[in-house]
N, C-alpha and C positions, 0 to 999 in steps of 0.2 A: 848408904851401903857401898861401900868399893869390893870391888872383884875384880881377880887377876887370873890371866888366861896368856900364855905363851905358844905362839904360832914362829914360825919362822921368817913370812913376810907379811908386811900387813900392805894394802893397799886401801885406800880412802879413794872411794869413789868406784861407781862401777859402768860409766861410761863408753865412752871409744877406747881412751885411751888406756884406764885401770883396765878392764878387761883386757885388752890387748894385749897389754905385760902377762896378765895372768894366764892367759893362752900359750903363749912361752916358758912359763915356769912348771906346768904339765907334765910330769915326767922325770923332773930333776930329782924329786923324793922332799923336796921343802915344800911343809906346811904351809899353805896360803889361805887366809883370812883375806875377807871381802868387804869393807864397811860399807854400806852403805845409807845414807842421811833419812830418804823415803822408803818406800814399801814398795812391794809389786803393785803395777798399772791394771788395775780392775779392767777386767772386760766386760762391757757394761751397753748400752745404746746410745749412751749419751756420747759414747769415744765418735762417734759419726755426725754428734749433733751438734751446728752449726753454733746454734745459738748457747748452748753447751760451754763449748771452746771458747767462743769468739767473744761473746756478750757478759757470761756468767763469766769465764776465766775460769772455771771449773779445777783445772786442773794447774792453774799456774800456782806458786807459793803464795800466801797471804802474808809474809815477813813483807815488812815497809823500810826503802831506803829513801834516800835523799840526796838532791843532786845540790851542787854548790851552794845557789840562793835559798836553800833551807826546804825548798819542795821537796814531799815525799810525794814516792811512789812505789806500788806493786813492781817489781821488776820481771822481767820475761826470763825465770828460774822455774825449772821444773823436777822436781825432787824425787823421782823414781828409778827402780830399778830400770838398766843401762843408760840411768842420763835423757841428756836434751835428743840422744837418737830416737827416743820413741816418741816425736811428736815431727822430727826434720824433714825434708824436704828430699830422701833418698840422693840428692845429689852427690859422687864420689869422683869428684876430678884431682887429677894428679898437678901438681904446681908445675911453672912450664920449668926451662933450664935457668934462664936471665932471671926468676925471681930469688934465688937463692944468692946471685951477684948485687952488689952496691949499684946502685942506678939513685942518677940526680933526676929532679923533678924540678916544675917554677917552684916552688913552696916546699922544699926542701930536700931529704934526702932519701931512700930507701936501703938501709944498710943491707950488707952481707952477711949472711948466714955461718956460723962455722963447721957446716956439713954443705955440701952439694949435693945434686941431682943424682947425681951417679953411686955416691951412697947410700942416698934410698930407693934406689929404682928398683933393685929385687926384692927390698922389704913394701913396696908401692904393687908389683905384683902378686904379691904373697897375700896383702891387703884385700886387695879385689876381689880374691879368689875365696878368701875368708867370708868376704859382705855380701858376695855374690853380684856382683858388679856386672852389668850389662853395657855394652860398649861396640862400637866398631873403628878398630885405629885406619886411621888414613886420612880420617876426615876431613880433621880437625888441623887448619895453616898453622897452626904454634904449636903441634903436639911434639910432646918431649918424645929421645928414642925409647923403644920400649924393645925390652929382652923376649916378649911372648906379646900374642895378640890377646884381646881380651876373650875370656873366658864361656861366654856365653853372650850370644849373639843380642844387639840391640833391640828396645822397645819401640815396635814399628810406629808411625806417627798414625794418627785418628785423620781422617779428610779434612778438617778446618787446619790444622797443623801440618798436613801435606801440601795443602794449599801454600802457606804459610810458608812455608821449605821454598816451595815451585817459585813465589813473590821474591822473593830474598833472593834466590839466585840469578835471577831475568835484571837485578839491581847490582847484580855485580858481586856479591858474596855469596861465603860458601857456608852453608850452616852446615852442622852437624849433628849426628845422633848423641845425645845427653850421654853419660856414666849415670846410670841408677842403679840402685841398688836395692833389686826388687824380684821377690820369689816369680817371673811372669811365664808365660809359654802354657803348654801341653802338661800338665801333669801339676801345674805352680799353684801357689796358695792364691794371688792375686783374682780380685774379683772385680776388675775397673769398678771399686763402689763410687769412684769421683771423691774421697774424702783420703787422702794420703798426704797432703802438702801441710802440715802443721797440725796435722790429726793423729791421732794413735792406731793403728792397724789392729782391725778387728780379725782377722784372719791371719795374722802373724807372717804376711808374705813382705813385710817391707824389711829389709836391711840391718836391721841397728841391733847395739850391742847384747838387748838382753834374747833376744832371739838367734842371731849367729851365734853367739860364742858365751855367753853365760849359761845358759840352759845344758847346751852339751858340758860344760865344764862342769856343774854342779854335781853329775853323774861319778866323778871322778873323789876316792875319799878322800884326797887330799887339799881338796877346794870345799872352804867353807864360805858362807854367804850371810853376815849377820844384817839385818834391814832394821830402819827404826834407828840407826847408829850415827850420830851428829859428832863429829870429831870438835873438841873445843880446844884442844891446843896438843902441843908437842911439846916432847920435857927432855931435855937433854942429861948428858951426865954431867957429875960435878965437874969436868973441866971445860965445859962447854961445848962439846968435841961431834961426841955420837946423840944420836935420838936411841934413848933409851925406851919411851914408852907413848902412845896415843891415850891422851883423857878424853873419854868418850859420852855422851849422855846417849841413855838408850832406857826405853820404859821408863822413865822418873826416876832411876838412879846412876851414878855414876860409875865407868870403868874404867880400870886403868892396865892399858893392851901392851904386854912387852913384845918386843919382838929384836932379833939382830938388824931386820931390815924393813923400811917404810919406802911405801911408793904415794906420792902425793897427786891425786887425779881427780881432784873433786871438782871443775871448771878453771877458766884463768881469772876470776871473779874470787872463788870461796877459796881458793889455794892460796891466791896473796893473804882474805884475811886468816886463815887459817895459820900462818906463816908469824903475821902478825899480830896475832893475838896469841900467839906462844912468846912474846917477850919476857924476858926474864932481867937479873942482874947481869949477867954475865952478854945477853944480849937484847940489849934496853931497845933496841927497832927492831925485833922480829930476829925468829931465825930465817939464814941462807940471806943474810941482808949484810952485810959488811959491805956489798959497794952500795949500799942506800936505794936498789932498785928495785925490791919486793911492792907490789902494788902498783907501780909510774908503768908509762909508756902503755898504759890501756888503748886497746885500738878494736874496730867493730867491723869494719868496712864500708862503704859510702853505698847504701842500700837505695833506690829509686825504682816503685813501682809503675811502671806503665799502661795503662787500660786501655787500648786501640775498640773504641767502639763506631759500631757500624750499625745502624737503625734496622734496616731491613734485613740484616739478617743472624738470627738467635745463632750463637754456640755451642752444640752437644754435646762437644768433647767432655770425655768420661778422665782421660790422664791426658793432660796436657802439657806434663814437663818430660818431651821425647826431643826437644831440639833446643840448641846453642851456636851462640855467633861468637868467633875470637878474633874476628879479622880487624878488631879495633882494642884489640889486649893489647900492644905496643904502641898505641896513638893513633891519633886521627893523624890525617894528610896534613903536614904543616903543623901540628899540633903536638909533639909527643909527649906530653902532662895529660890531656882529655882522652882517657882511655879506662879499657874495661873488659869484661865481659856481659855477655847478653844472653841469658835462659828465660824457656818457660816460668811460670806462676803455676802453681796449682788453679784452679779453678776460683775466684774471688767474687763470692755470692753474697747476697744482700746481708746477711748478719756481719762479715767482714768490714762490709761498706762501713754496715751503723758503729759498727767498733771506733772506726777510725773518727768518723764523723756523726754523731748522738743525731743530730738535730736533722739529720738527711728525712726524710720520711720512708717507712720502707718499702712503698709500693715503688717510691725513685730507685731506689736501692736495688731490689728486686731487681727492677728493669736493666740497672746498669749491670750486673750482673752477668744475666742473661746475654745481653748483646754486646760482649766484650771479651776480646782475647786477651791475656795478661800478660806483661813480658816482666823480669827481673832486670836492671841495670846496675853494675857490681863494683866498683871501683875501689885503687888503695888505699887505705886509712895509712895516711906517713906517720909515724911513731914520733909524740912528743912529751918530753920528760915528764912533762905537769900534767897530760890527764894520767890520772891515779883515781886508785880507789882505796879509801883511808879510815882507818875507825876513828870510832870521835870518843870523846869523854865520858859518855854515856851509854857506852857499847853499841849503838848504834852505826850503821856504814852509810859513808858517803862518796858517791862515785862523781868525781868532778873530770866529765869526758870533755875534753877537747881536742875533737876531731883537725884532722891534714889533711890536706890537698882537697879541701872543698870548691875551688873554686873548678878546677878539672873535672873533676864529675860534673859539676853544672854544666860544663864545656859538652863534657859526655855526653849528658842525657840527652840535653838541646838540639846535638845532633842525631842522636835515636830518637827523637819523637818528629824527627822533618822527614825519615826514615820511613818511617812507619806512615806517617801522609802519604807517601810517594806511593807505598805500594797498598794503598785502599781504603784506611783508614780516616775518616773523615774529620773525625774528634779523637783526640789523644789525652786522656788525662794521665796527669802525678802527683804519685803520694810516696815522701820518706818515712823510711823507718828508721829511728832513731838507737840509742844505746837501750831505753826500756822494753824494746823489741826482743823475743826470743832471735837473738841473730847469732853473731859470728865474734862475739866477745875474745881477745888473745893479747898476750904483751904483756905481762905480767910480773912476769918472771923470769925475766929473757934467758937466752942460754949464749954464751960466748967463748973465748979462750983467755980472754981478762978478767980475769975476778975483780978487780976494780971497777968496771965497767958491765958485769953481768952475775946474775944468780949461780947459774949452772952452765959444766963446762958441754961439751958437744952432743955427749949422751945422757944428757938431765940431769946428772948427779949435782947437787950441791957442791959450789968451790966450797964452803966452810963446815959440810957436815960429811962425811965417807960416807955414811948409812942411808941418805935420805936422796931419793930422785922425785924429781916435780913433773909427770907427763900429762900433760893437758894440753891446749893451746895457749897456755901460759906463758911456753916457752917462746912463742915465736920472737925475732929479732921484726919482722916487717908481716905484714898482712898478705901479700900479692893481692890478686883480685879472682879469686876462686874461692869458693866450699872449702874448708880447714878440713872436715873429719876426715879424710882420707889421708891426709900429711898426718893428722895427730897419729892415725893410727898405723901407718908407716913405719916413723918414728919410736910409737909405741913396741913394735915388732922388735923393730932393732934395738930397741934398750930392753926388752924380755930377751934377746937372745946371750947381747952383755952381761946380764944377771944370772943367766943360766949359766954361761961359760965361767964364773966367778966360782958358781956354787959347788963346790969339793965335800961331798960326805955330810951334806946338812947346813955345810956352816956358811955364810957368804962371808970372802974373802976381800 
């Protein structure tokens, strides 16, 4: 059965960034439609349980991909209303100034952006204030300038983490109060339950899209929200030109969604195949693909977990991601490739451990657990034509990542884990998280000012389609070494405000 339904913009996806745009379009009098692939995130007891998340994968997707050599796997995709934010890690940093510049590296290059800092920095405010972003500027040696201080005062650190602070600084750095992005304080939803880092928020105090900004939006009758909505391609008109409509599967049948305008925000993963799996004759490798980049230059960022454990004494901390190091985000001493930044982990308790490693037993598990403070180490994944993610013959996706600048992170870590000896730690273990990880997936779809050379020009729009913009992290040209959603949703701001300025009496222009 097909069924047609005309909205004036449609957006796929309802993440950081689809929402984001749709918060912008509020007010202009166009109809907005909301697709989204999953359902609302049940609130349930299991959103808190370890073994739940961690062991069962409860709530990851059961769809199977495959990496080069033919393995499949579960990939770390999570298909719910507002996206990958209802499971992240609240973290909300803004990119410094130099990551939006071309910087060389040993192992290659980190292009230039074709938007600056300064372009987004009052859509970077506006952001904050949207997520509810907790912060104190000054802290932080690399923070970019900022038009306003942050909005609502930082999440004070727990005593093993003030410790932790007081350590770090006697060594010569200056840590800082994290960006979270979390209902906290006197009056806030937040209940230190100790389950927010890769958990779904049972009390709706953590940050992400569908609690800021979908919920209030829904209220409004010009915002619709269809769920259950799996976009299977894009259809242009007969000259190739505009996206005329979204083929949609939803309940067991088919739809076919017109609309003057499509916003594409379904991740930087499901956008490229989404892209490419709308090939047609007219355009045999996908749309918004004429320079050949839809899917290449996949990038993740160089993830390295750190467990500073300490025998004699447990850790109680309830939130433990209230502190960050940047003072080796431009390189080590003599080193400027081995760089990064450095945040808390959420709390990484014995179901986590078994995840990673089956055969651990869990009472070791348990222990490690307990007597360990976790740190993040972050570094930039350099963008290379060839990792991509590709359909094959058989409908089936294959994501062939191959990561950059590995060998600097290794550089990095080696030197945060001598770091961390220094100030107490007596065992330091590491564990990578990889491309199958719920991470930091972007590069997609890049965005440039050469259509030869990139999808979409500064403000997401396709060079080859006027109707279609791609916001996700798709678009990044380079990684930096920070948490993406707040750049996504930055950026998302400022191409909803683009859209709206377009919009004359209904029609986008």
């Amino acid at each position: 059965m097909t069924a047609t339904i005309k909205p004036d913009v449609v957006i796929i996806g309802s993440g950081v960034g689809g929402a984001s745009v749709a918060h912008r379009l509020v007010g202009t009098g166009a109809k907005v439609l909301i697709l989204e692939r999953g359902k609302a995130l049940p609130r349930e007891a299991q959103n808190a349980d370890p073994d739940a998340v961690f062991l069962q994968n409860r709530y990851r997707t059961r769809d199977e991909w495959q990496d080069a050599t033919g393995r499949t796997y579960r990939p770390g995709q999570y298909y719910f209303v507002g996206g990958h934010t209802k499971f992240y890690g609240t973290a909300m940093f803004r990119f410094r100034t130099d990551d939006f510049a071309q910087q060389s590296r040993d192992e290659g290059t980190s292009p230039a952006w074709p938007v600056t800092y300064s372009d987004l920095e009052a859509h970077y405010d506006a952001a904050e204030r949207l997520f509810g972003v907790r912060g104190q500027a000054g802290q932080d040696p690399t923070e970019p300038p900022r038009s306003a201080p942050f909005a609502h005062a930082p999440i004070p650190h727990e005593p093993v983490i003030a410790d932790m602070a007081e350590r770090l600084g006697r060594a010569g750095l200056r840590p800082f109060h994290m960006p979270s992005a979390i209902d906290y304080g006197p009056g806030g939803r937040c209940q230190r339950c100790g389950t927010c880092d890769a958990f779904a928020c049972r009390f709706d105090a953590k940050g992400d899209a569908d609690t800021r900004i979908l919920r209030p939006l829904l209220r409004h009758p010009d915002v619709t929200l269809w769920t259950g909505a799996q976009v299977m391609r894009l259809i242009t008109d007969p000259d190739g030109l505009r996206i005329v409509a979204a083929e949609i599967r939803r309940e067991g049948e088919i739809a076919r969604i017109e609309a003057p305008l499509f916003v594409l925000s379904a991740g930087a993963i499901n956008s490229a195949l989404i892209l490419l799996r709308s090939a047609s004759a007219g355009h045999p490798d996908g749309l918004a693909n004429r320079s050949g980049v839809v899917g290449r230059y996949l990038m993740n960022h160089h993830l390295t977990g750190l467990m500073g454990v300490r025998p004699l004494r447990p850790n109680d901390t309830r939130f433990p991601k209230t502190l960050s190091i940047n003072d080796f985000y431009h390189g080590l001493p003599g080193d400027g490739s081995a760089r990064g930044n450095i945040q808390m982990l959420g709390n990484i308790g014995g179901p986590m451990i078994r995840s990673a490693y089956p055969v651990a037993p869990k009472w070791a598990a348990n222990w490690l657990g307990r007597h360990s403070v976790d740190f993040l180490t972050m570094s930039e994944d350099l963008p290379n034509r060839d990792s991509r993610v590709q359909l094959l013959g058989n409908g089936g996706v294959e994501v062939d990542y191959r990561p950059g600048g590995t060998r600097g992170h290794d550089r990095f870590v080696r030197h945060v884990r001598r770091l961390l000896r220094q100030i107490g730690f007596p065992l330091v273990l590491r564990h990578s998280f990889g491309i199958e990880a719920p991470s930091h997936q972007c590069g997609t779809v890049r965005m440039g000012s050469d259509p030869g050379l990139s999808a979409l020009n500064p403000l997401c729009r396709a060079h080859d389609h006027p109707n279609l913009y791609v916001v996700d992290a798709g678009f990044f040209p380079s990684s930096a070494a920070l948490n993406p959603a707040l750049t996504v949703a930055a950026q998302a701001l400022r191409v909803g405000d683009h859209i709206a300025g377009l919009w004359k009496g209904g029609i986008a222009v």
